[in-house]
C-alpha positions in Angstrom: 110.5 27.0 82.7 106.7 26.0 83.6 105.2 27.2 86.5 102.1 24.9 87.6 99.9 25.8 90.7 98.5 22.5 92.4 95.0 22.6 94.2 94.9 19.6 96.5 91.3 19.1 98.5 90.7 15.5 98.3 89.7 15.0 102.6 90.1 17.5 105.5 94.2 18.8 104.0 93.5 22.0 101.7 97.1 22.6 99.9 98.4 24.5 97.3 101.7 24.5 95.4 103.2 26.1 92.9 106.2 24.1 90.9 108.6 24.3 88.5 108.7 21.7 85.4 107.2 18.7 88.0 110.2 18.8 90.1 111.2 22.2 91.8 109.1 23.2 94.5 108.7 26.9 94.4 106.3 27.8 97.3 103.7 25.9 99.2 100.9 26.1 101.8 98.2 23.9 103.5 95.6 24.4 106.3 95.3 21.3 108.1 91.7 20.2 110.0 93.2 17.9 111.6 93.1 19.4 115.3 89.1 20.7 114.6 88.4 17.0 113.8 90.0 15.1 117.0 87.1 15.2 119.6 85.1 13.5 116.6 87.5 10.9 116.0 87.5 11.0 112.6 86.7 13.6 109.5 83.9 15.3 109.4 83.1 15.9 105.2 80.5 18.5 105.5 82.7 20.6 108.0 85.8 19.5 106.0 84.3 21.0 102.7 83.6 24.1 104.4 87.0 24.7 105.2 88.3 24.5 102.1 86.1 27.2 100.7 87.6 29.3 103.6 90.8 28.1 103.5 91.6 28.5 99.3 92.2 32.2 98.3 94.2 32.6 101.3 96.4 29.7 100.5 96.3 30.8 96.7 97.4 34.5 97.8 100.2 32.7 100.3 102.0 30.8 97.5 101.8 33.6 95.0 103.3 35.8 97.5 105.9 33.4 98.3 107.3 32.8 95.1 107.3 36.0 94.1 104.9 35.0 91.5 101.7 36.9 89.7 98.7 34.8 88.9 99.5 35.6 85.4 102.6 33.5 85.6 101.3 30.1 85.8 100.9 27.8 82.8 98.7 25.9 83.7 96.7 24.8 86.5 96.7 21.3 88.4 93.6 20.0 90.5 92.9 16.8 92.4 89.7 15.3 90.5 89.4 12.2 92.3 89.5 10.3 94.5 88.1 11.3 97.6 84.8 13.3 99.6 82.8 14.9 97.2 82.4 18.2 99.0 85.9 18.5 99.4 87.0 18.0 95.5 84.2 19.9 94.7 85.6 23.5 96.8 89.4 22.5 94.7 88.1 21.8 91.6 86.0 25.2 90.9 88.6 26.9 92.7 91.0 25.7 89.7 88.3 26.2 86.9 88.1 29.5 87.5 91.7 30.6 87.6 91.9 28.7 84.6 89.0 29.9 82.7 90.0 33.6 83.7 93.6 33.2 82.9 93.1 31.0 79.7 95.2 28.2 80.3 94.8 24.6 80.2 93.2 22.6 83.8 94.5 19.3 84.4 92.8 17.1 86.4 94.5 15.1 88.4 94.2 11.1 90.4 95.1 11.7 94.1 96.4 8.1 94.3 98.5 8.9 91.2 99.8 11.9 93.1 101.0 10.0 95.7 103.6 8.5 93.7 104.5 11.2 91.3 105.8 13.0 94.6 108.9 11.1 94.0 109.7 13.5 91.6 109.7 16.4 93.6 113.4 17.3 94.1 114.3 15.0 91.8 115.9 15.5 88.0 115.5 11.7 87.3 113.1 9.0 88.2 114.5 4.9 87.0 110.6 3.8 84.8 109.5 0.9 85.5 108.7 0.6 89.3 106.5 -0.7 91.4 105.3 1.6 93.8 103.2 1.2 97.3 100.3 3.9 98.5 99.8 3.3 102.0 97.4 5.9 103.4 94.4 6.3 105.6 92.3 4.9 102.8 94.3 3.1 100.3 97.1 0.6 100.5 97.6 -1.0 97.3 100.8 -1.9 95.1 101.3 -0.3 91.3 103.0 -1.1 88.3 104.5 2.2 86.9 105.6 2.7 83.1 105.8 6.7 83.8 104.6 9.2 86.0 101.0 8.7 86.3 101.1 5.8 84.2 100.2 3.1 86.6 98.5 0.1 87.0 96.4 -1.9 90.0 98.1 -4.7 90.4 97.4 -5.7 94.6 96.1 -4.5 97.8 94.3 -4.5 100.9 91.2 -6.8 101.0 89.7 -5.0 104.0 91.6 -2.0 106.3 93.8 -0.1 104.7 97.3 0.7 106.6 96.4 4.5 107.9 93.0 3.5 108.8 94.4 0.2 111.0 96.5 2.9 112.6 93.6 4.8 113.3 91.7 2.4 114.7 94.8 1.0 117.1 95.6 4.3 118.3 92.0 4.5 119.2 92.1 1.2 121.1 94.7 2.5 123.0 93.4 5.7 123.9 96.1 7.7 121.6 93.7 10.1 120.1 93.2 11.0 116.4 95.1 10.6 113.6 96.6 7.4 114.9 99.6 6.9 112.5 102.1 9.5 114.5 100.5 8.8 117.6 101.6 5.2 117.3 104.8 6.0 115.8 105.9 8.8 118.9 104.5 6.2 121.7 106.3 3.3 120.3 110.0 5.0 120.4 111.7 2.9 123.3 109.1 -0.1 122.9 110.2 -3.6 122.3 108.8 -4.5 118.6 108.6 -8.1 120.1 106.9 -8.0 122.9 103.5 -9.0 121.4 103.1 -11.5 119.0 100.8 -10.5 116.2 99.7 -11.8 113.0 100.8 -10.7 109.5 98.1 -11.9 107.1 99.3 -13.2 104.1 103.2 -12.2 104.9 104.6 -15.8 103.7 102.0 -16.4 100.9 102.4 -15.5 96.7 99.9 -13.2 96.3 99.8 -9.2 96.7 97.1 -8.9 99.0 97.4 -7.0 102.5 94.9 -7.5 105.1 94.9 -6.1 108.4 91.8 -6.6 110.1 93.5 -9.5 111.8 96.1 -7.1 113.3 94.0 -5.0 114.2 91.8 -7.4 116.6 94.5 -9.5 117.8 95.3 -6.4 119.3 92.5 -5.4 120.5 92.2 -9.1 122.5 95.4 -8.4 123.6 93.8 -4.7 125.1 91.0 -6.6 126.6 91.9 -9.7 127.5 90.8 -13.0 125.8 87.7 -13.0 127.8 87.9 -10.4 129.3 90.5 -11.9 131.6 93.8 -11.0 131.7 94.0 -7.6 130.0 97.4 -5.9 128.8 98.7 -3.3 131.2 98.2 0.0 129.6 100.9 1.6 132.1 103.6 3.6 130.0 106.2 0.4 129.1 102.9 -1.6 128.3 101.6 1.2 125.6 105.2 1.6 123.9 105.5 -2.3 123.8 101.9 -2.5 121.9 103.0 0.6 119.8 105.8 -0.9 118.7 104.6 -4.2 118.2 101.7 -3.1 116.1 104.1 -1.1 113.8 106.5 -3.5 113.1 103.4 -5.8 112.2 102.0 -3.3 109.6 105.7 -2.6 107.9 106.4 -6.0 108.2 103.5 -6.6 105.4 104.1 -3.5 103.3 107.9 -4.3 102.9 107.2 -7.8 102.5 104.8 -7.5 99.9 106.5 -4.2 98.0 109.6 -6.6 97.7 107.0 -9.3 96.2 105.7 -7.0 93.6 109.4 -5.9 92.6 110.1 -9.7 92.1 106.8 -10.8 90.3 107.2 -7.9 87.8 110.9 -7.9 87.6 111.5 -3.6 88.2 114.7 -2.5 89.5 113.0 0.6 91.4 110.6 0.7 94.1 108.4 3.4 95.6 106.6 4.4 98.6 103.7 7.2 98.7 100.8 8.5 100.6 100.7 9.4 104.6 101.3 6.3 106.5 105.1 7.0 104.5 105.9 9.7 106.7 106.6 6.3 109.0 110.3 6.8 109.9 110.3 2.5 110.7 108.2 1.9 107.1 110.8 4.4 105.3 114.1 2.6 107.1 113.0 -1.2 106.2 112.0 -0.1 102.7 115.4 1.6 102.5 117.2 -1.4 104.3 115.5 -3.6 101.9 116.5 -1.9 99.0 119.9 -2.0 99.4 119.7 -5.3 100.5 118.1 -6.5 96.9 120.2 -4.0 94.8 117.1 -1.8 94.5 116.7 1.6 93.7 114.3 3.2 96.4 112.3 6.4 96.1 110.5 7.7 99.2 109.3 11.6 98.9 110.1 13.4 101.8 108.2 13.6 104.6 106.0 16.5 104.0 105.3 15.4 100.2 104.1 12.2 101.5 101.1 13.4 103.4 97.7 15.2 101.4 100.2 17.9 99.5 99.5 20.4 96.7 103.5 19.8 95.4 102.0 16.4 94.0 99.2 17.4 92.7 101.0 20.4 90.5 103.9 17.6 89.5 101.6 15.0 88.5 100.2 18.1 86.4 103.2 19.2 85.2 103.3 15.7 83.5 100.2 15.0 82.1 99.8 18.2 80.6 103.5 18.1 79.0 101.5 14.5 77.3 98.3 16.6 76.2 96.3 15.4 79.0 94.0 18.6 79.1 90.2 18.2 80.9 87.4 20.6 80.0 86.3 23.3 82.1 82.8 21.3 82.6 85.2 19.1 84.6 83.4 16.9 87.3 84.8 15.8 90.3 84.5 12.1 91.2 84.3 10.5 95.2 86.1 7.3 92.9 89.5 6.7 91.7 90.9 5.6 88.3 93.4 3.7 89.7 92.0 2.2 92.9 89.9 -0.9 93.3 86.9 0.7 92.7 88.4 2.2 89.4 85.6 4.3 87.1 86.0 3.3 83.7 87.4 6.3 81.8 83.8 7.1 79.9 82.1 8.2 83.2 84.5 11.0 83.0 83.7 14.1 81.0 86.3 15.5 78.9 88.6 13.8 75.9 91.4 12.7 78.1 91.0 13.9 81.9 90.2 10.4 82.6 93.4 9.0 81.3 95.5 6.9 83.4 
């Protein structure tokens, strides 16, 4: 039985996991940022670095302890190489080059959008290959063609806003606070999903492309008032009716586009990854719709679907178990290999830490 330990790092979550053979979660840990970076709205990277390099050896030490486990037991060691702040990958990725290179096992390097959906082996003994899967988070949401874990391809996505970062920006408009997606989702329990008509870009056409900019400021009319006249009443009923009307919007698109993708490239499985599936609506209509289409559905649970280390040592688990071993001059990258702004695999050092 291999033991991997996952370093995840990629924005203001440090976490670290240790896991059994890519599926059995055998201890985890995170320090989250997110309360130090509410008054600013947003993350913060230089600050968000910094506490990572605080945060690691505790976490590391925290796991170990957990488990049961020495350092000496792992076989190898998982980091998240891209995408994402610089800062931050960098404090993860040294802190995996040096257990590795003092321990003498192999590094793998590893695509935090690829993660995302290798999560859906985590308590799992069997994933259905092919699938299309959906990573809807605060900076990605885009649709994948998957052969095997981390074996994906681009194949759609958002053309401006990603999903998380809409829910940002609405909860902001609203006066919900930071991070938007579970302040949206709490106000909007007891709203009516109907009360405000808002657009879904590119719901009824053929094409996998999201785009919800024009959510986004049809709400924000709606807040103010076309004009300035007429503003919506931001009593209590008013903010769960705007909640839940912008929610339904967003899964409206992600479903209807997921169910697309699963058409176009005739899969039998679908998945769902990254933070904005911790959505209790998102996960029951992509559920709901599974059944309905005779689909198999794979949704991680809710703590895997957030920034996780579980994902990271999975996703590990697998491409080391295919020989996909980076060098310890391993260099972290602030681009994907799987995103729309995909490096080609010779910007990255090492034979095959690039691989996708």
């Amino acid at each position: 039985m291999a033991l991997v330990l996952g370093i995840e790092s990629s924005c203001d979550e440090a976490a670290v996991a240790l896991v059994h053979d890519g599926s059995r979660v055998a201890a985890e840990a995170e320090a989250s940022q997110a309360d130090d970076f509410a008054a600013w709205g947003g993350v913060v990277p230089e600050l968000a670095a910094r506490g990572h390099i605080a945060a690691l050896p505790g976490l590391i030490e925290r796991v170990l302890a957990s488990a049961g486990a020495r350092l000496e037991d792992i076989a190898a060691v998982a980091v998240c190489a891209w995408p994402g702040l610089i800062g931050s990958l960098l404090s993860g990725v040294t802190a995996g080059k040096v257990i590795a290179a003092r321990l003498g096992i192999p590094l793998i390097a590893v695509d935090h959008i690829q993660a995302h959906l290798g999560a859906i082996h985590l308590g799992r003994e069997r994933v259905a290959y092919p699938l299309v899967g959906l990573v809807a988070s605060g900076g990605h949401s885009h649709l994948y063609h998957c052969s095997g874990p981390g074996e994906i391809q681009l194949i759609g996505g958002t053309i401006d806003d990603a999903a998380g970062e809409a829910f940002d920006k609405a909860a902001a408009m609203l006066g919900l606070g930071y991070p938007g997606g579970p302040a949206i989702e709490r106000c909007a329990r007891g709203g009516d999903a109907r009360a405000l008509a808002l657009p879904r870009s590119f719901r009824n056409d053929d094409t996998l492309r999201f785009s919800f900019a024009g959510v986004k400021t049809a709400l924000l009319y709606r807040v103010r008032g076309p004009l300035g006249r007429d503003a919506l009443a931001l009593d209590e009923r008013g903010l769960r009716d705007a909640c839940a009307s912008f929610q339904l919007a967003i899964v409206d698109c992600l479903v209807a586009k997921l169910l697309l993708a699963a058409d176009l490239h005739q899969v039998r499985a679908i998945a769902v990854g990254g933070g904005v599936a911790c959505n209790t609506a998102l996960r029951s209509a992509v559920e709901a719709a599974a059944r309905g289409r005779g689909l198999e559905a794979y949704l991680p649970e809710p703590r895997h679907c957030a920034d996780n280390g579980a994902m990271i040592a999975s996703l590990g688990y697998f491409r080391w178990r295919r020989g996909e071993i980076a060098d310890l001059d391993l260099a972290p990258l602030p681009t994907g290999r799987v995103g729309p702004r995909a490096r080609p695999t010779s910007d990255v050092r090492g034979p095959t830490s690039g691989q996708t």
